[in-house]
C-alpha positions as CSV (number, residue, x, y, z in Angstrom):
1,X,106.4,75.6,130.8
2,X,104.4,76.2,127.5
3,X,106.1,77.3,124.6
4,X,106.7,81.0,124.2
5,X,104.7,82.7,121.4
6,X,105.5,86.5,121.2
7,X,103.4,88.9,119.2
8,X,105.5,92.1,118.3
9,X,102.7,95.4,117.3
10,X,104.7,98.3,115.7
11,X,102.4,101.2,114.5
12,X,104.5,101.0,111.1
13,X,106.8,98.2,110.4
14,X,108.7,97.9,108.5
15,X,110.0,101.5,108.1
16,X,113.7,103.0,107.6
17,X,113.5,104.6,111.0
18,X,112.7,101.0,112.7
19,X,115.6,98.6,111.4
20,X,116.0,98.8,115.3
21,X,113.0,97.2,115.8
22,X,113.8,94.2,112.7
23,X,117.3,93.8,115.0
24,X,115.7,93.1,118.2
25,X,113.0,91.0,116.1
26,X,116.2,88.8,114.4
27,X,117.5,88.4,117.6
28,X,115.2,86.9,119.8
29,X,114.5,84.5,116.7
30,X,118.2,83.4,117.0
31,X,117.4,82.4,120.5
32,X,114.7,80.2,119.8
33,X,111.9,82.7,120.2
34,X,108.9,82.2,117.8
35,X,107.9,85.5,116.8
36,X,104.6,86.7,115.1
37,X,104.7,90.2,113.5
38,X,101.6,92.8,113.5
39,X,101.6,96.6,112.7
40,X,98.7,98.5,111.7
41,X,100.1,100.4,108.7
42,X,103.7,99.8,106.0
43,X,102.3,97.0,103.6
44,X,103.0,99.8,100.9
45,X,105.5,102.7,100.6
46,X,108.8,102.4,99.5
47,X,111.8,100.7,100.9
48,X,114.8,101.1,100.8
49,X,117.0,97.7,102.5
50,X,116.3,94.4,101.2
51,X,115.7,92.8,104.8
52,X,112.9,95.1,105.3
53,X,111.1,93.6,101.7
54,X,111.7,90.2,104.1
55,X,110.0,91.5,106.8
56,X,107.0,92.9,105.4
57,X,105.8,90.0,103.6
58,X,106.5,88.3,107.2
59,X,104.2,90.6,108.6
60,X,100.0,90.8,109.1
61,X,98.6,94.2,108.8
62,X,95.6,95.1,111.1
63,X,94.4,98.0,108.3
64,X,95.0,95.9,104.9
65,X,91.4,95.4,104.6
66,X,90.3,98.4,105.7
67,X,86.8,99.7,107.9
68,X,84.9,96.6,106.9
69,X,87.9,94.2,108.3
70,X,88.0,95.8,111.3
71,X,83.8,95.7,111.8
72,X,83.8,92.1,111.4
73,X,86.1,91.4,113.9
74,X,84.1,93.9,116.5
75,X,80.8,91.7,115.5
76,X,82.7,88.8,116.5
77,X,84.3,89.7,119.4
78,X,80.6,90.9,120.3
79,X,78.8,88.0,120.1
80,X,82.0,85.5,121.1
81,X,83.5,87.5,123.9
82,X,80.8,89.6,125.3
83,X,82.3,90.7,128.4
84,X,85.8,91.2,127.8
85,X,84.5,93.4,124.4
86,X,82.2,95.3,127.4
87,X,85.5,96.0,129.4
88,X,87.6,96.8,126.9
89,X,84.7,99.3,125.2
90,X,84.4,100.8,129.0
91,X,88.3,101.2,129.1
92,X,88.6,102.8,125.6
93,X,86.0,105.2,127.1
94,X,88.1,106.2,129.9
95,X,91.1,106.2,127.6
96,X,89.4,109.0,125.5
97,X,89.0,111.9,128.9
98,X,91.7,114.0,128.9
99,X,93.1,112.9,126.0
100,X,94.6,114.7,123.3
101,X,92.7,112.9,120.7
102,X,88.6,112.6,120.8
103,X,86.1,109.4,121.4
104,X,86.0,108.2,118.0
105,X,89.9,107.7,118.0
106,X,89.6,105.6,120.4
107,X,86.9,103.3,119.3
108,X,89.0,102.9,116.4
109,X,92.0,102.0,117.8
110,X,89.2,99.7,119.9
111,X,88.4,98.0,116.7
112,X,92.1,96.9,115.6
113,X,92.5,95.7,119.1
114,X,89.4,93.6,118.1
115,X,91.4,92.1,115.1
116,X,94.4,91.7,116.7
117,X,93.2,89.8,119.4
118,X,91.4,87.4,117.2
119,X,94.5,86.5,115.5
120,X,96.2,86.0,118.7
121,X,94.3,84.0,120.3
122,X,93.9,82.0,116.8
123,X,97.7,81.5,116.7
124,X,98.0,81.0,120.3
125,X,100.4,83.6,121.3
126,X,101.4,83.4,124.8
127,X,102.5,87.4,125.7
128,X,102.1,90.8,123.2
129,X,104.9,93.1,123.0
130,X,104.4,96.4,122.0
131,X,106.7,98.9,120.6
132,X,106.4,102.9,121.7
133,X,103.6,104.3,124.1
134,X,101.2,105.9,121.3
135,X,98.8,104.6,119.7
136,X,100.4,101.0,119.5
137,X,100.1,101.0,123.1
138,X,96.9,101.8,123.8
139,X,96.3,98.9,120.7
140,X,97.7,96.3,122.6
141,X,96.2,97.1,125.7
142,X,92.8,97.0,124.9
143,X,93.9,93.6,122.7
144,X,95.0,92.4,125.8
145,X,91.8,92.8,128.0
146,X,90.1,90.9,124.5
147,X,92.1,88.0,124.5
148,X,93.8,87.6,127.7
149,X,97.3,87.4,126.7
150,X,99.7,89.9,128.8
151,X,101.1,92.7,127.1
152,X,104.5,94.6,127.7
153,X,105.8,97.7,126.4
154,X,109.0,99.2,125.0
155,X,109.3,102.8,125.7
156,X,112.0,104.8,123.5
157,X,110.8,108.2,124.6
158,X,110.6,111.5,124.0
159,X,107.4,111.6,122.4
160,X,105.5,110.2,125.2
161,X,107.0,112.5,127.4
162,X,106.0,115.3,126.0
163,X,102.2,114.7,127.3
164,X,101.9,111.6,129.3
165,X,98.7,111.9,130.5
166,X,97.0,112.8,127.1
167,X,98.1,109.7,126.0
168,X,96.9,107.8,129.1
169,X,100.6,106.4,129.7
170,X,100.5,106.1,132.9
171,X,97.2,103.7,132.6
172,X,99.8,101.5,129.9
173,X,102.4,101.2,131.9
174,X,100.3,99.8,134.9
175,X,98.7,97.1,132.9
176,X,101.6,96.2,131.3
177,X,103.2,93.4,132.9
178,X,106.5,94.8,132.1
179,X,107.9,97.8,130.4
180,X,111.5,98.1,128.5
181,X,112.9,101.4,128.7
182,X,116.1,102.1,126.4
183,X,118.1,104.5,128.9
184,X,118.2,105.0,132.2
185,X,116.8,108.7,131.3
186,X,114.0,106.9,129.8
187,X,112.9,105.0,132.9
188,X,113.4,107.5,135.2
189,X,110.7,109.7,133.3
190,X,108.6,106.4,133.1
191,X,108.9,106.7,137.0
192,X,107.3,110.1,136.7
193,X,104.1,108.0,135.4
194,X,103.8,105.0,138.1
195,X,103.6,104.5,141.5
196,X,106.5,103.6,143.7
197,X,105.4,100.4,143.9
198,X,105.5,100.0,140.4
199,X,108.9,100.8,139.4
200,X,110.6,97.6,139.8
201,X,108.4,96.9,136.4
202,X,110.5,99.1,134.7
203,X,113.5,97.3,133.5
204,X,116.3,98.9,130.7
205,X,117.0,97.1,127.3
206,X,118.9,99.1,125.0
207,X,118.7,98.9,121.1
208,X,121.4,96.7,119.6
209,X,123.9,96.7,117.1
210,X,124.4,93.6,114.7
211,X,128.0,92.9,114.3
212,X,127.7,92.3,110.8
213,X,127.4,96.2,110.5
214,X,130.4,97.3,111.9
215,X,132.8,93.8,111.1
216,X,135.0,93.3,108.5
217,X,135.3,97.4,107.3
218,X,137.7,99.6,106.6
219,X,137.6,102.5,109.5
220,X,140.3,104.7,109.0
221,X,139.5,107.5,109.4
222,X,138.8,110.4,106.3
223,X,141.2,113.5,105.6
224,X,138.1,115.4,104.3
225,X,136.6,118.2,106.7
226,X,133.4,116.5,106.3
227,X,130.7,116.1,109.1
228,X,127.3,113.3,108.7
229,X,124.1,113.8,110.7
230,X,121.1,111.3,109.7
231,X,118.1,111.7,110.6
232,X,114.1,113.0,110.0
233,X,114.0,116.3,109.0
234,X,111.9,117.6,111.0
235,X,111.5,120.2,114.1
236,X,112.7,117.8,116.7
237,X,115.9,117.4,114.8
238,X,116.9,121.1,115.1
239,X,118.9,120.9,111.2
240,X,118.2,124.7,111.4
241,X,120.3,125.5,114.6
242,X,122.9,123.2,112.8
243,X,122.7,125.0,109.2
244,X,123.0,128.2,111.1
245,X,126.0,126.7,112.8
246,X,127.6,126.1,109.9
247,X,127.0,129.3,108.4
248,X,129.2,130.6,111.7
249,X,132.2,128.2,109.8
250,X,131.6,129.3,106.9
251,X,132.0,133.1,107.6
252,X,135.2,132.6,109.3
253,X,136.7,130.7,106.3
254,X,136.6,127.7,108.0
255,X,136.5,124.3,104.9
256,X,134.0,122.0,106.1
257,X,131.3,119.8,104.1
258,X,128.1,119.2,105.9
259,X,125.9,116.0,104.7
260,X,122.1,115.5,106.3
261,X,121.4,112.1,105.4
262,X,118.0,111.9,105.7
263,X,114.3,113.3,104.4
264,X,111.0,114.5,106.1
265,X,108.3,116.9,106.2
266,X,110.6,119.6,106.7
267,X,112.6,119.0,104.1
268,X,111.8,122.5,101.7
269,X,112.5,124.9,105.0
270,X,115.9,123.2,105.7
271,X,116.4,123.5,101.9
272,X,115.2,127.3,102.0
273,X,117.9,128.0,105.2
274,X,120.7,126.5,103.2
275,X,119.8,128.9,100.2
276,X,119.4,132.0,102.4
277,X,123.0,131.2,104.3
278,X,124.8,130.6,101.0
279,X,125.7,126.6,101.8
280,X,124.8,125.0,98.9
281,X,128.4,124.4,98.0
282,X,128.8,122.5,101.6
283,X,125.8,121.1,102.3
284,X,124.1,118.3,101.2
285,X,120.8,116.4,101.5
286,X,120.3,112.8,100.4
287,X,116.4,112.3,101.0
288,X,116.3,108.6,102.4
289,X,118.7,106.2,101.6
290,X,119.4,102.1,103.0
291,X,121.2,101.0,105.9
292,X,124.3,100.5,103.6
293,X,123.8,103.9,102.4
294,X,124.0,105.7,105.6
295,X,127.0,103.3,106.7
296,X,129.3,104.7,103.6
297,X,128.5,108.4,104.8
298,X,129.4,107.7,108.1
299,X,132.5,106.1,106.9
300,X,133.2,109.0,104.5
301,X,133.0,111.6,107.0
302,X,134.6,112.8,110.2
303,X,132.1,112.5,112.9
304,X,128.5,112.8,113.3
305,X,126.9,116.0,114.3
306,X,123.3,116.2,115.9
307,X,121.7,119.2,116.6
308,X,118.5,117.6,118.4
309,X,116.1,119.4,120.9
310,X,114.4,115.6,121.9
311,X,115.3,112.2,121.6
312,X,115.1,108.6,123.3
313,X,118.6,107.5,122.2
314,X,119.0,107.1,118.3
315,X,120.6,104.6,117.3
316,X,122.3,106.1,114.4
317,X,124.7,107.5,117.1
318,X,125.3,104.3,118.1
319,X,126.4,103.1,114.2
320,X,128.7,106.2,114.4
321,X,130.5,105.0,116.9
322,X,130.4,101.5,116.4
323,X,132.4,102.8,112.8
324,X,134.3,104.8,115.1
325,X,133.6,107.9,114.6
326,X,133.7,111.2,117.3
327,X,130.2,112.1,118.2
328,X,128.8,116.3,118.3
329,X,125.6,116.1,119.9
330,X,123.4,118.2,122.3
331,X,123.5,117.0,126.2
332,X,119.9,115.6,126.2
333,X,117.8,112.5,127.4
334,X,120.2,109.3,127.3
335,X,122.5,110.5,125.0
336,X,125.0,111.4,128.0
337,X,125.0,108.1,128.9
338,X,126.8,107.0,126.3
339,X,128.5,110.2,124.6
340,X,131.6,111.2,127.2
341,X,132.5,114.9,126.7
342,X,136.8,114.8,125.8
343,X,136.5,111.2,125.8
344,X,134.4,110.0,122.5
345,X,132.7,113.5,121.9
346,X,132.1,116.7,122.4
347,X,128.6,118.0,124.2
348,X,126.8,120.7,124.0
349,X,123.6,122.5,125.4
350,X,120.3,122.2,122.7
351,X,119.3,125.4,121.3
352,X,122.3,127.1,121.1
353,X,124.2,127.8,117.9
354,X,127.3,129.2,119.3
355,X,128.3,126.2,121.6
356,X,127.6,123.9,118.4
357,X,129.5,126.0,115.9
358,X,132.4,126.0,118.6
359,X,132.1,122.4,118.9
360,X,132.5,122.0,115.0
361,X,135.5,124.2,115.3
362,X,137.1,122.2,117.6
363,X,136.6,119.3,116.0
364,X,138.1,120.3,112.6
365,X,141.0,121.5,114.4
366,X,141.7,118.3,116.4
367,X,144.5,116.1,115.0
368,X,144.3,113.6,113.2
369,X,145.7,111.3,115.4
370,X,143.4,112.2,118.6
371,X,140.3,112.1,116.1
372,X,141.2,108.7,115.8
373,X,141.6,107.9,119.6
374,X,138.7,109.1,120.5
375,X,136.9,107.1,117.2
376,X,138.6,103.8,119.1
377,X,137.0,104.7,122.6
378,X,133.7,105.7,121.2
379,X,133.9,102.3,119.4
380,X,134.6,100.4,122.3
381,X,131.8,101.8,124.6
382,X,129.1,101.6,122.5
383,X,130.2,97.7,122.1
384,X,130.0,96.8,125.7
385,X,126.2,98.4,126.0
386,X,124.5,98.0,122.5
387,X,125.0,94.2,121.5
388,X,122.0,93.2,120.1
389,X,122.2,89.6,121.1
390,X,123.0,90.5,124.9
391,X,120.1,93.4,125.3
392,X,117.5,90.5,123.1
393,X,118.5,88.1,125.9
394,X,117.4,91.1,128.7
395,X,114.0,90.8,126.6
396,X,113.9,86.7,126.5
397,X,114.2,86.4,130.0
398,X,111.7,88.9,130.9
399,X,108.9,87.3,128.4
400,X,110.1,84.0,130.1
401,X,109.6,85.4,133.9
402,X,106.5,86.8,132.6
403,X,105.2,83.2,131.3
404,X,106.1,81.8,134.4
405,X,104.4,84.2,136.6
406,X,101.0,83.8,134.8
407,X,100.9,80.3,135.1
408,X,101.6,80.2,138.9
409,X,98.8,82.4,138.9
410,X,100.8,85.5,140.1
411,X,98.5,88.5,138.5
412,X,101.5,91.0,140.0
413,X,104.5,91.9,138.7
């Protein structure tokens, strides 16, 4: 069997919200995996971890050079590859009806396919792995029909479940020779988008945790009242049912600190709801900080709160409980799975204020001693699902069955 070459294509990489992504990436290298790095934006911005200054200069960026970049490689792919640019042109057509987004999107995103699949096939990668089912998907499958080299998907959710067929997943997902889903939430609504026959495509990987983040540090748990929930500020989040929440504490005398480690274009009405209910004494925001950053506030406070109306499965929970702290988080997509109510948690239905403002309550009433039990248990079930090393081997094994499949000549998965 040939060497194994995998291509990763992230929209933007690297970026504070995708250290999961640099993980899975460090991971698969460890197991002998040569792995080339694309994204089509994140060669500027700021950063905040020192790993992700290594990764972008490790990475090639499909937009660096702009519109004239990505016309040259559409003349060449033209006049070298005639028919495959016809069927991939016909395919970004179809791509565009019923979308959400119109025609010319889709000839863009055409074009980077064009430049990406040039540098494939110039580096000889063997298989193209695409993170999320946006616009990076619908990248790499029209790089794919270019160049020839299979394509997979990893599917985090809950964006692309919000309007699958505007976002022509269900065409993604049967072209892709395999798709990662991170819960079993998440590939059950990938289900939703494919044909019986199809499903056994659908395989879950969850994100991983490297040891070195939770080894070696000091656990115990704080005597503050103090809650942490990291994250994006933004609608999806729901800060404002949890700053309203907290407001509910705060009128019944209740001493509680309340830190949102996070930033986002949301940030000056979350600010504005703080002011209006009087928190500004107990409640902090950080704007965005590192990896290390968002460790020590977990470490400094009691548990982690979420307030979230969608989400795939974010792995800040996971970091929680890896430092073993209790998890407060709405019932929703895959976070079940892993959050047991009375166990390692408390769980609560999204929208409502009441039921999260009770949950607070009962968490800064709970002793010491059974805060720290449950810290222990949440510690040792997020350990035995979210190695990084163990859910990166899921992922070698499938890019190796894949390999082996395409040269028996098997076009199926």
């Amino acid at each position: 069997m040939s060497e194994l070459r995998i291509a990763y294509l992230i929209n933007q990489y690297p970026k504070v919200s995708h250290s999961f992504i640099r993980r899975e990436i460090l991971a698969l290298e460890r197991q002998g995996l040569a792995i080339q790095r694309f994204a089509l934006r994140g060669w500027e911005g700021d950063l905040v971890d020192a790993e992700d200054f290594v990764e972008r200069e490790r990475t090639r960026y499909i937009l660096q050079r702009g519109v004239f970049g990505l016309l040259r490689s559409v003349l060449e792919l033209k006049l070298t590859s005639p028919i495959r640019y016809i069927k991939a042109l016909a395919l970004a057509f179809r791509m565009s009806k019923r979308a959400d987004r119109p025609l010319p999107y889709h000839l863009i995103y055409l074009a980077e396919a064009c430049r990406l699949a040039l540098w494939l096939k110039r580096d000889g990668a063997t298989h193209l792995h695409a993170h999320f089912g946006t616009n990076s998907a619908e990248v790499a499958m029209l790089a794919s029909v270019l160049s020839g080299v299979p394509y997979s998907l990893m599917i985090h959710g809950s964006e692309e479940f919000d309007k699958p067929e505007f976002i022509g997943l269900p065409e993604k997902l049967r072209r892709a020779t395999f798709v990662a889903a991170i819960t079993s939430f998440c590939r059950s609504q990938l289900y939703r988008s494919l044909p019986y026959a199809q499903w056994k495509k659908v395989h879950i990987v969850h994100c991983g945790l490297e040891p070195a983040f939770y080894e070696n540090v000091d656990m115990t748990l704080p005597d503050r009242p103090r809650f942490i929930c990291v994250g994006r500020l933004c609608e999806q989040k729901g800060q404002q049912i949890l700053i309203e929440a907290a407001s509910i504490l705060a009128n019944k005398g209740i001493d509680f600190e309340l830190v949102l480690a996070g930033d986002g274009e949301m940030r000056k009405e979350v600010e504005a709801l703080i002011a209006k209910c009087n928190l500004q004494s107990r409640v902090r925001i950080t704007g965005w900080i590192s990896s290390d950053q968002v460790k020590q506030e977990i470490l400094d406070s009691r548990a982690m709160v979420m307030a979230s109306f969608a989400e795939g499965l974010p792995v800040v929970l996971m970091e929680a409980m890896s430092l073993q702290r209790p998890i407060l988080s709405t019932w929703i997509a895959g976070v079940p799975e892993l959050v047991i109510a009375g166990e390692n948690g408390w769980l609560y239905p999204p929208g409502s204020v009441e039921e999260l403002a009770l949950a607070m309550e009962q968490c800064l009433s709970t002793s010491h001693e059974e805060l720290s039990r449950m810290g222990r248990l949440a510690r040792e079930r997020v350990l035995e699902r979210h190695d990084i090393d163990h859910e990166a081997g899921k992922l070698h094994s499938l890019f190796q069955q894949t390999s082996q499949r395409r040269l028996a000549g098997d076009a199926q998965w």
